[in-house]
Wavefront OBJ file of the C-alpha trace (Angstrom):
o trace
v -14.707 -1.129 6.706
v -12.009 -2.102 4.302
v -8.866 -3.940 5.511
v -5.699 -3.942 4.305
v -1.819 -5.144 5.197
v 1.008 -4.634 3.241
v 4.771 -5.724 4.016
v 6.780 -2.269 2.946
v 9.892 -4.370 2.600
v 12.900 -2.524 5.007
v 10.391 0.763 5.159
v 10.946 1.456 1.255
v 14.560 0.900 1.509
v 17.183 -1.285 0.529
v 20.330 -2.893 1.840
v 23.631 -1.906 0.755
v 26.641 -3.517 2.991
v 25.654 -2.641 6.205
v 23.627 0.871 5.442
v 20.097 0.926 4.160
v 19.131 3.035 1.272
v 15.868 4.787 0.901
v 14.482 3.960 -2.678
v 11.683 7.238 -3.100
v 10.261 5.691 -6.304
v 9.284 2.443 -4.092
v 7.731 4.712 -1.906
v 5.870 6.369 -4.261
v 4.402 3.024 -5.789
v 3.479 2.075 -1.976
v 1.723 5.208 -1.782
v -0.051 5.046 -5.194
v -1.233 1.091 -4.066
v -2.620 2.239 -0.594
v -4.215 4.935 -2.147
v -6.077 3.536 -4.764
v -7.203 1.104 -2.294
v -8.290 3.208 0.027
v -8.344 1.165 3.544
v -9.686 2.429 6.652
v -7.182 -0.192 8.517
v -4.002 -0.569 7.319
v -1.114 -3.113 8.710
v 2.144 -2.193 7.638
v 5.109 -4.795 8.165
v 8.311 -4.029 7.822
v 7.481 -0.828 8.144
v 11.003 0.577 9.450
v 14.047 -0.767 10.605
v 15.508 0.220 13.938
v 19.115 -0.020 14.073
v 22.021 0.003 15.826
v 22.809 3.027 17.328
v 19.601 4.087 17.682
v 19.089 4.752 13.843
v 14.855 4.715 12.840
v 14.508 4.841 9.462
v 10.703 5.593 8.916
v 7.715 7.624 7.117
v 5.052 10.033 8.574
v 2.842 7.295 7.311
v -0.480 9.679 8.254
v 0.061 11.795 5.526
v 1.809 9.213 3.194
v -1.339 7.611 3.531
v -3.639 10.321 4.176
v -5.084 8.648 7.513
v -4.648 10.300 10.815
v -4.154 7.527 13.755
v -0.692 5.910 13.654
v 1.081 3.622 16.222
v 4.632 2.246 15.793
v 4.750 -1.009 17.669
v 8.594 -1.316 17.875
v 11.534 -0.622 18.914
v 15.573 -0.162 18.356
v 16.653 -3.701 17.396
v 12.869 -4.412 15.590
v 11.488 -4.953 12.440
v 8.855 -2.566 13.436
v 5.295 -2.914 12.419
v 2.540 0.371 12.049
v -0.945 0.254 12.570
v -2.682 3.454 10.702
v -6.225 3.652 11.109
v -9.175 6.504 9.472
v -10.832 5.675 12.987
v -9.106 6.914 16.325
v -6.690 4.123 18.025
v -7.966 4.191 21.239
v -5.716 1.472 22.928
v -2.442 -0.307 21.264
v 0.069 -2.195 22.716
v 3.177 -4.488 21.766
v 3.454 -8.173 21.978
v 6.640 -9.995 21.780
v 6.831 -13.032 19.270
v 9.940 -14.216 19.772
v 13.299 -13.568 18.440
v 15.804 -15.398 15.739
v 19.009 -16.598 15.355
v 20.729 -12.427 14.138
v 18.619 -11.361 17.394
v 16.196 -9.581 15.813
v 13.091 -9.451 18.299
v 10.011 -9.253 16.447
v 6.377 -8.303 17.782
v 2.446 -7.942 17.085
v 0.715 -4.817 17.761
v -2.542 -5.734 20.125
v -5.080 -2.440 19.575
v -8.398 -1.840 19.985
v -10.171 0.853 17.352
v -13.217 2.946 17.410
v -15.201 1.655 14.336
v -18.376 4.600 14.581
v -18.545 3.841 18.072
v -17.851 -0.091 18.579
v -14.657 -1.322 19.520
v -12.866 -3.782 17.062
v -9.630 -5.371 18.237
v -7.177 -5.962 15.382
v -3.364 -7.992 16.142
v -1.016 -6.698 13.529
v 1.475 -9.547 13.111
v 4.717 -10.552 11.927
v 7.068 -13.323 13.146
v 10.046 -14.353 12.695
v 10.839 -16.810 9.733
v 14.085 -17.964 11.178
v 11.781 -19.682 14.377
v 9.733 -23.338 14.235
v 5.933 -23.297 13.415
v 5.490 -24.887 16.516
v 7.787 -21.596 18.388
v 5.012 -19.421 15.994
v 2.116 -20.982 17.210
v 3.315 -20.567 21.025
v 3.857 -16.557 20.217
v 0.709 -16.332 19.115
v -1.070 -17.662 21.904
v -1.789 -14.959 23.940
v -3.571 -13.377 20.700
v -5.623 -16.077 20.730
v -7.232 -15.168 24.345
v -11.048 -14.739 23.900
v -12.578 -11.396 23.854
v -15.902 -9.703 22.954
v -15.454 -7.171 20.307
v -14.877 -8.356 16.212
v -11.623 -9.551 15.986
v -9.114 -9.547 12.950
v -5.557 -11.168 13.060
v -3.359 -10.132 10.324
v 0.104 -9.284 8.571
v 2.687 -11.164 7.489
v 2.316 -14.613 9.173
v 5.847 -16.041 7.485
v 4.080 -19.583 7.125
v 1.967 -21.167 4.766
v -1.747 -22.303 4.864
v -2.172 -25.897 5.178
v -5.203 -25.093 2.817
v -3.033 -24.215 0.141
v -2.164 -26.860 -2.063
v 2.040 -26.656 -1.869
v 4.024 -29.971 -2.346
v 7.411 -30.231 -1.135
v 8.479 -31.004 -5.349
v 7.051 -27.975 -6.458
v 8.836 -25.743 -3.835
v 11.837 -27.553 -3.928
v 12.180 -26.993 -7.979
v 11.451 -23.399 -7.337
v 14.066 -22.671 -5.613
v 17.015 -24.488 -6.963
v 19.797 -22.198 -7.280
v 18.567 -19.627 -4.610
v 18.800 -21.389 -0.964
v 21.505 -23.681 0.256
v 19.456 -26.612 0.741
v 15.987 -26.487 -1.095
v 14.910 -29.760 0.576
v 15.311 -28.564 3.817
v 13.476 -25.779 3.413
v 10.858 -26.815 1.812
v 10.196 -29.309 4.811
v 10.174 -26.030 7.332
v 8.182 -24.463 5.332
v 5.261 -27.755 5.053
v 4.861 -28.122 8.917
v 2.048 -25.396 8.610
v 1.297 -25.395 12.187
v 0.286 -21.828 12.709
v -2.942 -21.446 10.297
v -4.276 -24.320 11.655
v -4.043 -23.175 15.229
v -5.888 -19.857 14.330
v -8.681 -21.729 12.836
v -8.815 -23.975 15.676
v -8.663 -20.985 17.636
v -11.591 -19.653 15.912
v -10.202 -17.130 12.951
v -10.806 -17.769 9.389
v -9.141 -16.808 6.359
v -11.300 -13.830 4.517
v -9.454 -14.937 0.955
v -11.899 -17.240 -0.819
v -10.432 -20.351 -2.484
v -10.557 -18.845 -5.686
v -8.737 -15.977 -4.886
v -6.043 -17.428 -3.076
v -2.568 -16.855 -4.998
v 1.101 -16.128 -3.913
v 2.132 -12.587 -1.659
v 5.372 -12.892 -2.246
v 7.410 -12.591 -4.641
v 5.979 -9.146 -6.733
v 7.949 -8.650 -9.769
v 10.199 -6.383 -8.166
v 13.750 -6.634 -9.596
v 15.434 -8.132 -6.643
v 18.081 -10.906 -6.101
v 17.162 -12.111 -2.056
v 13.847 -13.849 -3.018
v 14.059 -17.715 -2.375
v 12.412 -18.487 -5.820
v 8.867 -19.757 -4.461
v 5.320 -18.298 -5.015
v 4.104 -17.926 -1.493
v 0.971 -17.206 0.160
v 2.481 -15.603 3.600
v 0.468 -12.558 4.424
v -3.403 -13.188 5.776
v -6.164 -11.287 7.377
v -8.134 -13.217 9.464
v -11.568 -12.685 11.473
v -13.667 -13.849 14.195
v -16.847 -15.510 14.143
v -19.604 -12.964 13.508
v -17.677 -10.587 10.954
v -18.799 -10.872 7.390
v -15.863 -10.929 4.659
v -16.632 -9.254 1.413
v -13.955 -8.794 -1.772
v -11.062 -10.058 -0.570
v -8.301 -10.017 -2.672
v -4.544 -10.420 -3.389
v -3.835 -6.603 -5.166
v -0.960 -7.824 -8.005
v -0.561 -4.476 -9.798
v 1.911 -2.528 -11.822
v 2.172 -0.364 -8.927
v 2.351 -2.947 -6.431
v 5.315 -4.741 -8.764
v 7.124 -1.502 -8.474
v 6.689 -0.836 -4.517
v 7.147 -4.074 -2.306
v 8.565 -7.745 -2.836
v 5.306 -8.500 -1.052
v 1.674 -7.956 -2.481
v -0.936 -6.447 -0.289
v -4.195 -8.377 0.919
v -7.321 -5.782 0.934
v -10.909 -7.116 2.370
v -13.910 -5.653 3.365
v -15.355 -6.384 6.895
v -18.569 -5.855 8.443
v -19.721 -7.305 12.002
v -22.818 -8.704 12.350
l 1 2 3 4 5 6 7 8 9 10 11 12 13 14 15 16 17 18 19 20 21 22 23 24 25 26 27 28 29 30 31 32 33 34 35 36 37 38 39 40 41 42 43 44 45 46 47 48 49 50 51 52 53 54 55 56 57 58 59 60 61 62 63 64 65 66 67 68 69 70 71 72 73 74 75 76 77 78 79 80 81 82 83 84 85 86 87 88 89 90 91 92 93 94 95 96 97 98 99 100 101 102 103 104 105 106 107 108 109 110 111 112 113 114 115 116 117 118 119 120 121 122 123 124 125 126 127 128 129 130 131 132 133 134 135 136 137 138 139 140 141 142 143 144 145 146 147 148 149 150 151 152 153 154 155 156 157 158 159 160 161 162 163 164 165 166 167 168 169 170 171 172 173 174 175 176 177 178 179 180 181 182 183 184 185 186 187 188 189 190 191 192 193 194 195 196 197 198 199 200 201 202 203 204 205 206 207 208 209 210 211 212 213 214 215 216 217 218 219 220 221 222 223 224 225 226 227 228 229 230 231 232 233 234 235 236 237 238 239 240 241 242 243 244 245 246 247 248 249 250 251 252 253 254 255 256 257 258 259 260 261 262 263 264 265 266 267 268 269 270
């Protein structure tokens, strides 16, 4: 089974004031990406905003994608995630993990899929990055909960591994010039509480060392990037699942489609 998640950035649209502006050659490229790929599971984040006034700006991501299970996990006020799925969604639910400061509320999507007849659970997640690691690792708790089907976490975590080798100089230098107060940040960003906790939890990362390199930013001509090369988007598994060709897709497509790169993997439980 291969796995995939992908942050869309705004649902393949763009901000302009206060209005949002759907960019069809972004969509496009995020089409071409998925496709090529392939996935049988596929996490989208950021996957449509839900405004005010009840405005949903979104895809019929089944036939975008050519997969026939879908489940928005949001709603008006949310950066919503979508679980689509080759194999039939037979439970899904939403999971609150916390807001931030503009009052955003942002969530996980808890399902449970019908892999040829065994259930796999897979948490679709994305958290705020205006909230603490140690406010992250306290959302994801009840993810954490045991259970005894395969189990894969994954999205866009908006943290850093503390396997990664980051130092606060290197971040810092990136982003002179784009964020108020690059030292600041770049201490936020090194608590790296929340990978820990799901590998203490019992989740590993699927990426091997050698393939580990930054999801954010593509080479997408856009100003609101903080400068750094970050590795923010993860899928992680239980104990028992075997992790094959995991990778970090940096493509021509994938430069014209997201500010994020996609992580693909292929799973099989033991």
């Amino acid at each position: 089974m291969r796995v995939m998640t992908y942050n869309i950035l705004y649902g393949c649209h763009e901000r302009s004031g206060s209005s949002f502006i759907y960019q069809p050659a972004r969509a496009a490229a995020v089409r071409e990406v998925v496709l090529a790929e392939a996935p049988d599971v596929l996490g989208v984040t950021e996957a449509v905003f839900c405004g005010p006034r009840g405005r949903h700006l979104l895809h019929d991501f089944s036939s975008m994608f050519d997969m026939p299970h879908v489940f928005f996990g949001g709603d008006e006020g949310d950066w919503t995630s979508c679980l689509v799925s080759r194999y039939p969604i037979v439970e899904a639910t939403r999971i609150p993990l916390g807001g931030s400061p503009s009052g955003i509320e942002m969530s996980a999507i808890r399902a449970a899929i019908d892999v040829d007849g065994r259930r796999w659970r897979f948490d679709l997640v994305h958290p705020s990055p205006h909230i603490t690691e140690a406010a992250r690792v306290e959302a994801f708790r009840p993810l954490f909960a045991p259970t005894t089907e395969p189990r894969v976490i994954f999205g866009d975590f908006n943290a850093l591994s503390d396997e990664d080798p980051y130092t606060h100089e290197s971040l810092v230098a990136d982003m002179q010039g784009r964020t108020a107060d690059p030292a600041a940040t770049a201490t936020i960003m090194l608590d790296r509480q929340l990978l820990a906790a799901t590998r203490a939890a019992g989740f590993r990362d699927t990426l091997p060392s050698a393939a580990r390199t930054h999801t954010i930013p593509s080479r997408l001509p856009r100003a609101a990037n903080q400068g750094a090369r970050l590795r923010i988007d993860f899928v992680l598994v239980s104990d028992g699942i075997e992790a094959m060709n995991a990778r970090v897709i940096q493509s021509d497509a994938a430069d014209r489609a997201s500010d994020h790169y996609p992580v693909v993997v292929d799973l099989r439980a033991g």
